[in-house]
C-alpha positions in Angstrom: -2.0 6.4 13.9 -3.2 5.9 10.5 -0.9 3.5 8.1 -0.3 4.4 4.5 1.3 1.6 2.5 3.3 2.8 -0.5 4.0 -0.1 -3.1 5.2 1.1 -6.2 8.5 -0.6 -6.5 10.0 3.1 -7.8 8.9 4.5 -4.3 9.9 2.3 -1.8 12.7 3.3 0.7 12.5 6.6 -0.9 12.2 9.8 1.7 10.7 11.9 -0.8 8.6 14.7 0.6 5.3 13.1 0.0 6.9 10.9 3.0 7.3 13.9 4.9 3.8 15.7 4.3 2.2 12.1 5.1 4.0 11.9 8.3 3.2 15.2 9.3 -0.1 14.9 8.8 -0.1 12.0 11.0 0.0 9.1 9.1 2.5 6.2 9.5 4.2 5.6 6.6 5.4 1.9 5.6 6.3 -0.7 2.6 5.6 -4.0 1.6 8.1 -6.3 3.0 7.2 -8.9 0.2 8.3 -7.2 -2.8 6.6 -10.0 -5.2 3.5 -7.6 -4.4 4.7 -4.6 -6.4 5.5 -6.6 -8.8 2.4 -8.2 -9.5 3.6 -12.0 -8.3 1.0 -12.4 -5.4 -1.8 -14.3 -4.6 -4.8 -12.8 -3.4 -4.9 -14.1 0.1 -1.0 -12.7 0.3 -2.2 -9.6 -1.3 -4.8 -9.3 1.3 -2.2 -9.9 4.0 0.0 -7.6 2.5 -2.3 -5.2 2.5 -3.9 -5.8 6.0 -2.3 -3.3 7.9 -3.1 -0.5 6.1 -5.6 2.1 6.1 -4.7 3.5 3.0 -2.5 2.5 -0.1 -0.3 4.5 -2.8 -0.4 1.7 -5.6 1.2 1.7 -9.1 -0.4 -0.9 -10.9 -1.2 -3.3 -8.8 -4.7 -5.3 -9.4 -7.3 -4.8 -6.8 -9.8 -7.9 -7.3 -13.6 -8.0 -5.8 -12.2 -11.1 -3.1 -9.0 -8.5 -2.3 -11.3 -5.6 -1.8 -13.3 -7.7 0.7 -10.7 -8.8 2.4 -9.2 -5.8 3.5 -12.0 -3.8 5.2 -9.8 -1.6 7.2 -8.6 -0.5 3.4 -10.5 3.1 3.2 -8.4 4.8 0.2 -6.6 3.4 -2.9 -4.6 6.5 -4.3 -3.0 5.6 -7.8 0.4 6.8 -8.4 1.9 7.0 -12.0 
């Protein structure tokens, strides 16, 4: 099953329906257990560990550097929330 990792701070732990229509369309939907990441506190090699696991992110305004990018090849969609 897919993962989609939702970081913006404002979203986590929240069962909105964007929850619900992600789970129902089959994705598995988690959080960042290291909240210094949605806060912009994170070095890259925890941002790429952080961001491992997933195969798609909802980000706020999290910075996405060239070395993060490359880290994370399993990474196929960055959406932008906000």
């Amino acid at each position: 099953m897919p993962i989609v990792l939702i970081t913006p701070e404002l979203l986590i732990d929240v069962r909105g329906p964007w929850v619900t229509m992600l789970e129902e369309a089959g994705f598995d939907v988690q959080y960042p257990a290291d909240r210094t990441f949605t806060r912009g506190g994170s070095s890259e090699q925890a941002t790429i560990e952080t961001l491992s696991v997933a195969d798609a992110v909802i980000a706020g305004g999290e910075h996405f550097s060239k070395g993060v990018l490359a880290g994370i090849p399993k990474l196929r969609v960055i959406a932008r929330c906000g």
